[in-house]
C-alpha positions in Angstrom: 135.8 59.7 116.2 134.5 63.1 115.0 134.3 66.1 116.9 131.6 68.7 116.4 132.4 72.2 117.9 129.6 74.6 118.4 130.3 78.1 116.8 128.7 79.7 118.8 130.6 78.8 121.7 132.3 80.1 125.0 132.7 84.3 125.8 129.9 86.2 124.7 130.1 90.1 124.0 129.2 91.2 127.4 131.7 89.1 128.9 134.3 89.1 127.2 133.9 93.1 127.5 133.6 92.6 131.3 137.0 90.9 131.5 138.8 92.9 129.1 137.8 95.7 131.2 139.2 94.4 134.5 142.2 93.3 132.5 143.0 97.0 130.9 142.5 98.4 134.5 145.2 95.5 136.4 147.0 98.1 137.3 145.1 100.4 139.7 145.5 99.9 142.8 142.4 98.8 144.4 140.3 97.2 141.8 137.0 95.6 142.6 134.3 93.4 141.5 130.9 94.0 142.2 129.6 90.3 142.6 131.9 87.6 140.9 132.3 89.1 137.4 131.2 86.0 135.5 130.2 82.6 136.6 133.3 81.0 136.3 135.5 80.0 139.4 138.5 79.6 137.3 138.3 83.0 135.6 137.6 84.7 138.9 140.4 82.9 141.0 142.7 83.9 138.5 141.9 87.3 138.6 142.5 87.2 142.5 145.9 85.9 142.4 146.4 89.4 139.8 144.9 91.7 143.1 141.5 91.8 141.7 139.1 91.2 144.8 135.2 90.6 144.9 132.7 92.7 147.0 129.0 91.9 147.5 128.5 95.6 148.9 129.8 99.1 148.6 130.1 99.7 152.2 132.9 97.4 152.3 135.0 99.3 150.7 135.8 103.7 151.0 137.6 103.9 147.9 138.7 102.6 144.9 137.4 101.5 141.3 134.7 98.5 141.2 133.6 96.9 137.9 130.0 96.0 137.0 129.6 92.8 136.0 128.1 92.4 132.5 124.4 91.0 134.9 124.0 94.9 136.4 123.1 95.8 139.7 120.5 97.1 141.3 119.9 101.1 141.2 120.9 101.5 144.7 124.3 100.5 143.9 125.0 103.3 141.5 123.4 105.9 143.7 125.5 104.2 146.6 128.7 104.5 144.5 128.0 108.2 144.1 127.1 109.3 147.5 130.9 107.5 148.1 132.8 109.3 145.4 133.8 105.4 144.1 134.8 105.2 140.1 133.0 103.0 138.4 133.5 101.0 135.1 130.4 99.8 134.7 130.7 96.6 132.2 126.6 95.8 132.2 125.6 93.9 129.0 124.3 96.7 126.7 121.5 94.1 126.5 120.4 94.5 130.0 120.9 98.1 129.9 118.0 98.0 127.3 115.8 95.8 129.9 116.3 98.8 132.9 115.4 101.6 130.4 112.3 99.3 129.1 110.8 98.6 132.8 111.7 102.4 133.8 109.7 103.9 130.7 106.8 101.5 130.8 106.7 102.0 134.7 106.6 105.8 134.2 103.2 104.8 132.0 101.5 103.1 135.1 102.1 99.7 134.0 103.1 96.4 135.8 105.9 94.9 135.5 106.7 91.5 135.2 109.7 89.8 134.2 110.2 86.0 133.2 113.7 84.9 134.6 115.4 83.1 137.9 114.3 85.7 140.5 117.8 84.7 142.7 119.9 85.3 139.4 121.6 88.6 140.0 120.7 89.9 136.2 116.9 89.6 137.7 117.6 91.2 141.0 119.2 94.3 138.9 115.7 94.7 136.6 113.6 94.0 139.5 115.3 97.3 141.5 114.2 99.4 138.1 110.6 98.4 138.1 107.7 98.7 140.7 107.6 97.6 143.7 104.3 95.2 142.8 106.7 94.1 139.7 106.2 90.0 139.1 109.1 87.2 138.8 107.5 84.2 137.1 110.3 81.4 135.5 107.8 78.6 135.1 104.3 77.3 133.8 103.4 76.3 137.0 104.0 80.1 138.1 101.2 81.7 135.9 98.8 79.2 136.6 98.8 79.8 140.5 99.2 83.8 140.0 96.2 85.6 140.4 96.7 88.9 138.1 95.2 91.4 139.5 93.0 93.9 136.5 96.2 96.4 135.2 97.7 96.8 132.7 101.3 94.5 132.4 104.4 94.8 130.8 106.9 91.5 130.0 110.6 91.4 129.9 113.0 88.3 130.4 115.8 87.4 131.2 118.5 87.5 128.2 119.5 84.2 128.7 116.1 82.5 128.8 114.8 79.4 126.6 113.2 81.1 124.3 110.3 78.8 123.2 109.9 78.4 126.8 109.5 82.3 127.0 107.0 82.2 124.4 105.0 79.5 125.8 104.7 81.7 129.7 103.5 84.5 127.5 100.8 82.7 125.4 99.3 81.8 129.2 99.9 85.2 130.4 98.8 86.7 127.4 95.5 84.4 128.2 94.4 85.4 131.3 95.3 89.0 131.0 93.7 91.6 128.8 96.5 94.3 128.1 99.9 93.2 127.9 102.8 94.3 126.4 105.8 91.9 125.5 109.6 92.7 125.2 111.4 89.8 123.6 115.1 90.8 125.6 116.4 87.6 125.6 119.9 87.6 123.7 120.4 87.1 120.3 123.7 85.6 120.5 122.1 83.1 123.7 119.2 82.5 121.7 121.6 81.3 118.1 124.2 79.5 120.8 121.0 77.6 122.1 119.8 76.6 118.6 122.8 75.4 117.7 123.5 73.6 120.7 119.8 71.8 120.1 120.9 71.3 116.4 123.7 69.5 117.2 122.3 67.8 120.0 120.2 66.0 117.9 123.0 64.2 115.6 125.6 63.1 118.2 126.0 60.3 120.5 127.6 62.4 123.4 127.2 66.1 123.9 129.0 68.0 126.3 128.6 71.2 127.5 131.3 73.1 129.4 130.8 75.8 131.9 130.8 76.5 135.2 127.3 75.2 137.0 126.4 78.4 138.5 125.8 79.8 134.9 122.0 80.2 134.1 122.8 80.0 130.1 125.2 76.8 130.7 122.4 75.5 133.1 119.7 76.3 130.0 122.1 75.3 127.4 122.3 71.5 129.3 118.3 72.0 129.6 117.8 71.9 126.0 120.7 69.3 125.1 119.5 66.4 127.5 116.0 66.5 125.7 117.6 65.6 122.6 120.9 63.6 123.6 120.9 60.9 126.5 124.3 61.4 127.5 124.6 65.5 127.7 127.6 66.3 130.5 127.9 70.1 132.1 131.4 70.2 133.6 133.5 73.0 134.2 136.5 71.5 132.5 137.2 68.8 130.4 139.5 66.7 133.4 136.6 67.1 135.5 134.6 64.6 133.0 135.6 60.3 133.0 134.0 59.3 129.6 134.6 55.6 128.6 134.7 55.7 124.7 135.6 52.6 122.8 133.9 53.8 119.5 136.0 54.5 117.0 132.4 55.8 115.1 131.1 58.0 118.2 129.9 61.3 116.9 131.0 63.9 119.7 129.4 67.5 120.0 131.1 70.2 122.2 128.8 73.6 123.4 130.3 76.4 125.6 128.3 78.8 127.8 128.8 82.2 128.0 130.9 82.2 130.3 133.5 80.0 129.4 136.8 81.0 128.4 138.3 79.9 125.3 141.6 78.2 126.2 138.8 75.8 128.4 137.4 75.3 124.7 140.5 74.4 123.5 141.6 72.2 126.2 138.2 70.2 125.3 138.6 70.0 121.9 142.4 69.1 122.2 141.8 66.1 124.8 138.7 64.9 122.7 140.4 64.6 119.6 143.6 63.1 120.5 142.9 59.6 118.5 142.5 61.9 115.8 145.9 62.4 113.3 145.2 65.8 112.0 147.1 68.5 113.3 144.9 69.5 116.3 146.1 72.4 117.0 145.4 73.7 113.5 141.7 72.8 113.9 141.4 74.7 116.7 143.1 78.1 115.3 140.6 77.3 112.0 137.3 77.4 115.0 138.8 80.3 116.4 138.6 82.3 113.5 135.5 80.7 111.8 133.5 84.0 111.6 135.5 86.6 109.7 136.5 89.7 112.3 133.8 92.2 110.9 135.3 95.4 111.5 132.7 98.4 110.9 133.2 102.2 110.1 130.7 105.2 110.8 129.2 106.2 107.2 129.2 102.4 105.8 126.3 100.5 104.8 126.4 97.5 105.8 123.9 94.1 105.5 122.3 93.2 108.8 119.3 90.2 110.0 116.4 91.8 112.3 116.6 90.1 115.5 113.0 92.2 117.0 110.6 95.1 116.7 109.6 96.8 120.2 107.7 99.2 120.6 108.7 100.7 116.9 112.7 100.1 117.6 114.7 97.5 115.7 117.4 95.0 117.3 119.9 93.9 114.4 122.0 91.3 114.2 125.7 92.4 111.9 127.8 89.3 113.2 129.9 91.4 114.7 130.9 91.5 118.6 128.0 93.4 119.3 124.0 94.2 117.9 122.5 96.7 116.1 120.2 99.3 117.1 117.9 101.1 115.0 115.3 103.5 116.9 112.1 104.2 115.2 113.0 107.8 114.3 115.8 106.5 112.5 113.6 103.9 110.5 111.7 106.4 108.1 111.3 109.6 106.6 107.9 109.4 107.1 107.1 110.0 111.2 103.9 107.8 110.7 105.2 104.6 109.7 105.2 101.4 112.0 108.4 99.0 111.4 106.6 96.4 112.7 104.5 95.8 109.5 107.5 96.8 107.2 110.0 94.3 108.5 109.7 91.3 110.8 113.2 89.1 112.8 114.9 87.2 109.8 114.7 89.9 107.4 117.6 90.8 105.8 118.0 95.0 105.6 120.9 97.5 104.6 121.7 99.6 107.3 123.8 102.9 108.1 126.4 103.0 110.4 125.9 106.5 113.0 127.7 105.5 115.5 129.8 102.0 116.1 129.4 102.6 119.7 125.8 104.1 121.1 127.8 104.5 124.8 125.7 101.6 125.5 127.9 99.2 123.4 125.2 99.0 120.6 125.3 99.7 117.1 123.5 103.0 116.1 122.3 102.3 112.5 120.0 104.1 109.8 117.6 102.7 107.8 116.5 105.9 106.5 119.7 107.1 105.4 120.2 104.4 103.0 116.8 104.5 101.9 117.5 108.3 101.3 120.7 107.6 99.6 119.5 105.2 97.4 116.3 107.2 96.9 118.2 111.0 95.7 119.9 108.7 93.2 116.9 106.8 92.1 115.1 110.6 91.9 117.8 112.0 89.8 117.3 109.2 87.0 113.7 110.1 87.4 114.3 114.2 86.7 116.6 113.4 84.0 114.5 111.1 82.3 111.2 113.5 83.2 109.5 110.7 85.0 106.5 110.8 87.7 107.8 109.6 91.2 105.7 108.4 94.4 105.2 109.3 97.3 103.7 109.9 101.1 102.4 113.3 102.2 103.9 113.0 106.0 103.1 116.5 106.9 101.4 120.2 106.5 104.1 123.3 106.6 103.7 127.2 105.8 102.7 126.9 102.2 102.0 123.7 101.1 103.1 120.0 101.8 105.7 117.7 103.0 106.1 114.3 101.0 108.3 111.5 101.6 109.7 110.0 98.4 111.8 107.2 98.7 113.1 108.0 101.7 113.6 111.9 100.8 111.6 115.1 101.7 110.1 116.8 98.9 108.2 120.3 99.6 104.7 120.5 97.4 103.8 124.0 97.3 100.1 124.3 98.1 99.5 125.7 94.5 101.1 122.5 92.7 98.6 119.7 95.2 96.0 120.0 92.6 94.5 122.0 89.4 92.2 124.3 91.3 92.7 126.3 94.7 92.2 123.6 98.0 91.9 125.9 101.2 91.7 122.4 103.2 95.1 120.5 103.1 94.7 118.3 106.2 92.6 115.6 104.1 95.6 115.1 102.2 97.9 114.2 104.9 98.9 110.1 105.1 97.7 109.5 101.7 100.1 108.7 98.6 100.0 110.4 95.3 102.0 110.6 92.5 104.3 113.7 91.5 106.3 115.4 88.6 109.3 116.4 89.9 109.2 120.4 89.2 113.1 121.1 91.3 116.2 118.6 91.8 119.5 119.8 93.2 121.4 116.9 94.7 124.0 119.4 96.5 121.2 121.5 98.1 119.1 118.3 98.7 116.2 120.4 97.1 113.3 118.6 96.0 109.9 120.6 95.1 107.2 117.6 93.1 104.0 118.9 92.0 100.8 117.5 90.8 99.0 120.0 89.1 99.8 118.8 85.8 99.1 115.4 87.0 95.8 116.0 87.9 95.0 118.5 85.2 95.6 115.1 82.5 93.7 112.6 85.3 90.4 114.3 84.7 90.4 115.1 80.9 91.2 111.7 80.8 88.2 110.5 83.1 86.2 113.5 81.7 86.8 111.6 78.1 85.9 108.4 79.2 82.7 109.3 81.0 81.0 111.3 78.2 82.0 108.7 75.6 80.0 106.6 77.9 77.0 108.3 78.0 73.3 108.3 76.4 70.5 110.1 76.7 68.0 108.3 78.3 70.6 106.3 80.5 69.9 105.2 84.2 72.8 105.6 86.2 73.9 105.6 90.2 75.4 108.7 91.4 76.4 110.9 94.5 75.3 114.2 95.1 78.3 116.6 95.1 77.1 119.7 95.9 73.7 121.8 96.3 73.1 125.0 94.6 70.2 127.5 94.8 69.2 126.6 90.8 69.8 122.4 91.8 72.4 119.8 92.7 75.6 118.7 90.8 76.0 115.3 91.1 79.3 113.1 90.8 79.3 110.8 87.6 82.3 108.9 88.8 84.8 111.8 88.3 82.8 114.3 86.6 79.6 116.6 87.6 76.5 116.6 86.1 73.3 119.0 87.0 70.0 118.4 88.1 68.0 121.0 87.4 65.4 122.5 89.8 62.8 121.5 87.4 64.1 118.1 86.9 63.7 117.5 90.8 60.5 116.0 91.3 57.6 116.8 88.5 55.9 119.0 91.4 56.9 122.3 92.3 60.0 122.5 94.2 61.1 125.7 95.8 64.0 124.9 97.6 66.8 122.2 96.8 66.9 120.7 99.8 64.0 119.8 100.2 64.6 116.8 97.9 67.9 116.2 98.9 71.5 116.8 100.5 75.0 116.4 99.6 76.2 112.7 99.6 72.8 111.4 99.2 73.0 108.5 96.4 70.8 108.9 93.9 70.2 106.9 90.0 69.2 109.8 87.7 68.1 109.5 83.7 70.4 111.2 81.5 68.9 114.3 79.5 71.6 115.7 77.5 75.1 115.4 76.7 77.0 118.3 75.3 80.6 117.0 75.1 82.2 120.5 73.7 80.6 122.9 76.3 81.3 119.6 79.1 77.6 119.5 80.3 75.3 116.7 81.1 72.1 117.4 82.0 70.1 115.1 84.4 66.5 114.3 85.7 65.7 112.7 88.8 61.9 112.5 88.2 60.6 109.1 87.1 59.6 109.0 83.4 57.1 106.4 84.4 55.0 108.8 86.6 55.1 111.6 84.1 51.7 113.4 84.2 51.9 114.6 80.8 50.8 111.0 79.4 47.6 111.4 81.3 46.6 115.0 80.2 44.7 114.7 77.1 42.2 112.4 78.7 41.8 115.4 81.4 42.3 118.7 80.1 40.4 119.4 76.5 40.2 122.5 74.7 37.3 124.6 75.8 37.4 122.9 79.4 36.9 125.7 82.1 39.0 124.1 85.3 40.6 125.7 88.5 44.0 126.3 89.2 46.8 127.9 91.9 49.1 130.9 90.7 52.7 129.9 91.7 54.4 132.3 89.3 54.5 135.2 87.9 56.7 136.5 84.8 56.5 139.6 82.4 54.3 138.3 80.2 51.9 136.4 82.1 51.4 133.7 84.7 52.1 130.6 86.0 48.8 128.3 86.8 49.4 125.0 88.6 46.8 122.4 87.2 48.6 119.2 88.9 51.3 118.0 90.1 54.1 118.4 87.5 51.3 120.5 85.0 51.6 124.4 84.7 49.7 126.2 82.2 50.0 129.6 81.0 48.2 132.7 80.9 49.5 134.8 78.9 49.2 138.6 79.9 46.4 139.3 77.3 44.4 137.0 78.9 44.4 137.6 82.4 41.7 140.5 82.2 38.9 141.9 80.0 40.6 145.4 80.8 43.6 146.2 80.3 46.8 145.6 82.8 50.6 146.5 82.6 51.4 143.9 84.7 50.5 140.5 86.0 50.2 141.4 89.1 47.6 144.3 88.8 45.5 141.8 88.7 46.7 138.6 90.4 48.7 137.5 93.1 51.1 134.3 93.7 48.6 131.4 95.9 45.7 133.1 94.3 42.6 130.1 92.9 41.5 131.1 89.6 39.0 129.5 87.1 40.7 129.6 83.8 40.1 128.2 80.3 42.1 126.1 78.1 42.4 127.4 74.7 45.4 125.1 73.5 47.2 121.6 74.2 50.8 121.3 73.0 51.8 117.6 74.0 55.3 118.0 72.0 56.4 120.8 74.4 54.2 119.9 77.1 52.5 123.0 77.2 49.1 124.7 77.7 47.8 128.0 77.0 45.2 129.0 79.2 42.7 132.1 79.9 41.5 133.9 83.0 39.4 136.4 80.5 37.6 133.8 78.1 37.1 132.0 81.6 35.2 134.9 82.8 33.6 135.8 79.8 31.9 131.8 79.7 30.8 132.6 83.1 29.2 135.6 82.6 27.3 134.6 79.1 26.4 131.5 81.4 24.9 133.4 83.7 23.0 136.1 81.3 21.5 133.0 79.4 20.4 131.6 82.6 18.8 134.8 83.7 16.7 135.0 80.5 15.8 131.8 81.2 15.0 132.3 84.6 13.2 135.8 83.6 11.1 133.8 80.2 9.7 131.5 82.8 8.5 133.7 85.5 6.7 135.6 82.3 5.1 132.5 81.3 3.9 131.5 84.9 2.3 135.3 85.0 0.3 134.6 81.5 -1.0 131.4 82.5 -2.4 133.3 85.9 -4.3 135.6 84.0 
């Protein structure tokens, strides 16, 4: 015959803190239970023969000391309690504890409540007096498809001792026919790993037994989950209760506890079970009992732990010991921004920090961010030494400059030392990552001052160096504009600025920038020049294809008398618009027959002037043009058509006479 005994078997934290309790308090006087402490008539009876008596309500009783049982109560029992003057020990599972703060805090947000457990279990009857009064008890399939959820906004707990697949499939169908809900996973770790084991071995015996007392919900569960998997699954309370009829020498025999179950009930089991066995039994029951080394832990270790959940940014972990883990999001990272649910997920194994060994609540306050800092100042020391860059998160804007978290650690970055010019804007910096020399270390202090002046300073010589060595005249290329000035617009070249000139806008006139365009615009400019020692690149944004210059020479010819615009004026001359994209020039010798100081003696900007062209230079796109020959054409046109005008009127007279 072999005997398979569950691990995870028998007194769970909460109750074997629960009975301790009542034990370390035998001798008051009057010493109470508030409900039966645990489900289990044997452990209860005996504690009645010690003096220990059960109540079921306060009024019962004027004085004395009760104990809450490891299930809770309902609020009104504590308020009761205190209007009396009553002591209290109150022994509630720091695991429901959690559940009353988590349906207080998201009631306090106008949420629903409902919770997924055995609404005449007395751990549900203790959450249900902490949530609303509309709050929901659903502990079947059957039960969300008849409800008809009304249009808020719900919040889920359970009950710690729930099937947990079963939880899971109750909120996929929840989760279905309501639009905002929020789920708390509070069912027990150590229910949920004594369930899984009891199904493992469940599943490779012949007989399974499970002892407990049937009033238990986990025992109840715990036969749930066995009978699926092993045909003959017994719940008894004790091990003489049960008649098995065993003639198999091979029979494979598996042996769960629930959580209520003492151990010397375990034992008894286990003894009777394996009496055809030679092996010293009582041996191989000390060698259970002590199958988990007794993890004792100290505030200030660091310790390995498995994440059981994320909620709501807080971290349940599991450190084998008699209690869990709790790690609250402010105590996850430096950096207040970052979520823990998509930086560590349940089965992940983490180093932690142990605050506190007891929160008051019976948890374990741990610190991810402490170890992450410890590691990090030593990881940031080899980094200073050595004169290496580090990285890390700006989390924050302070009085001069920035906050950045670095490996857990918070580094100042004086507003100078962000980049290689003067920002007046930090905000846009916040949330992103970067990385830093480190300027100041001093472990004692805990001073860290990083700095990426430098940093930056090399970044753009070195993009500076690549662009330029990219570049050729007469290369098309994509670009954003960066910034409008009154003479053009800079655009960015992937990391470096080039100019568009004015001029180089559109090939007609353009008087104001933005007229042609605005700061982000994209743009695909032809390169014009490169001077790599003064760092200039010159840009066009006219089309080469559309230049009027190719067309000139089959309109303008020297000696052609045309009309054109003023549209500038200059010391020496004036401006003519011929075309789009075509000035010419009068020069300020050949504005007038007389003669002028100025250009603007005689003309005025807008002004429509007949001028003459006296010169084409194609290679410098130029043309020379004047107002004076103009008018000197005009006026020996118009002489020579007077004498011809006056010849014929003398010739008509002669033929008269």
């Amino acid at each position: 015959m072999e005997i398979i005994l569950a691990k995870n078997a028998g007194f769970c934290y909460g109750v074997a803190r629960a009975v301790k309790a009542v034990e370390e308090n035998i001798w008051k006087e009057k010493l109470y239970t508030y409900g039966s402490l645990i489900h289990n008539k044997m452990v209860t009876d005996r504690l009645l023969e010690k003096g220990v008596k059960v109540i079921n309500c306060i009024d019962e009783i004027e004085s004395g000391t009760i104990v809450i049982r490891a299930h809770g109560v309902e609020e009104c029992v504590y308020n009761r309690m205190k209007e009396k003057g009553i002591e209290c020990i109150d022994c509630t599972c720091p695991h429901v504890k959690r559940i009353h703060e988590i349906v207080q805090e998201e009631k306090s947000k106008g949420r629903k409540i409902i919770i997924v457990g055995n609404s005449e279990h007395p751990e549900i009857i203790g959450i249900k007096s902490f949530a609303n009064e509309g709050a929901l008890v659903i502990e079947s399939m059957e039960a969300v498809e008849i409800e008809n959820f009304e249009n808020h906004k719900y919040s889920i707990v359970v009950q710690t001792t729930f099937i947990k697949q079963k939880f899971q499939s109750i909120v996929d169908l929840i989760s279905y026919k309501v639009k905002d809900v929020k789920v708390f996973d509070t069912i027990c770790s150590a229910t949920h790993n004594r369930q899984k084991e009891a199904e493992h071995i469940s599943k490779h015996v012949d007989v399974m037994i499970v002892l407990g007392d049937k009033r238990s919900s986990n025992t109840a569960k715990l036969y749930e989950i066995c009978k699926k998997n092993c045909e003959n699954t017994y719940l008894t309370e004790t091990i003489r209760d049960l008649q098995l009829n065993i003639s198999s020498i091979n029979v494979k025999i598996g042996i769960t506890a629930g959580a209520s179950t003492p151990p010397d009930i375990i034992k008894e089991a286990f003894i009777t079970m394996s009496e055809q066995d030679n092996t010293n039994i009582e041996q191989s029951f000390e060698e259970w009992m002590s199958k988990e080394p007794i993890v004792i832990l100290r505030t200030g270790e660091v310790v390995k732990g498995t994440v059981i959940a994320v909620q709501n940014g807080d971290i349940s972990v599991n450190l084998n010991y008699k209690s869990d883990g709790f790690i609250p999001r402010s105590e996850f990272s430096d950096d207040p921004n970052a979520d823990p649910s998509k930086e560590v997920k349940p089965g992940d194994e983490i180093d932690v920090f142990i605050v506190r060994v007891n929160d008051g609540d019976g948890n374990v306050l741990l610190s991810k961010k402490k170890v992450d800092s410890r590691r990090g100042i030593l990881e940031i020391e080899e980094a200073f030494n050595n004169k290496v860059t580090v990285v890390g998160k700006i989390t924050d804007i302070v009085k001069g400059g920035l906050i950045a978290s670095i490996k857990g650690t918070r580094a100042f970055v004086p507003s100078s030392q962000i980049s290689n010019r003067f920002i007046e804007d930090l905000k846009p910096f916040k949330g992103k990552e970067f990385t830093f020399n480190i300027l100041e270390f001093d472990r004692n202090k805990r001073r860290l001052v990083v700095g990426r002046r430098d940093l930056v300073a090399k970044e753009q010589n070195e993009v500076r160096e690549k662009v330029f060595n990219s570049l050729e005249v007469g290369q098309k290329i994509n670009a954003t504009v960066s910034r409008i000035v009154e003479f053009g617009a800079f655009v960015d070249l992937g990391g470096v600025d080039g100019l568009i000139h004015i001029s180089e806008l559109s090939w007609g006139r353009v008087k104001n920038v933005r007229q042609i365009l605005n700061e982000n615009d994209s743009v695909t400019v032809t390169v014009l020049e490169v001077d790599k020692e003064k760092g200039k690149i010159s840009l066009s944004l006219r089309d080469v294809t559309n230049d009027p210059w190719k067309t000139i020479q089959e309109k303008y010819n020297i000696g052609d008398v045309v009309q054109g615009k003023i549209v500038r004026m200059v010391p020496f001359g004036a401006f003519v618009e011929l075309a789009d994209g075509v000035d010419g020039l009068i020069h300020i010798s050949q504005i007038s027959r007389k003669h002028i100081v100025k250009p603007e003696d005689e003309l005025q900007v807008g002004q429509v002037v007949f001028v003459k062209i006296t010169e084409v230079d194609m290679e410098n796109k130029r043309i020379s043009l004047s107002k004076k020959e103009a008018e000197e054409d005009t006026d020996k046109a118009e002489e020579t058509s007077e004498v011809q005008e006056n010849s014929e009127v003398q010739e008509s007279s002669e033929m008269q006479e």
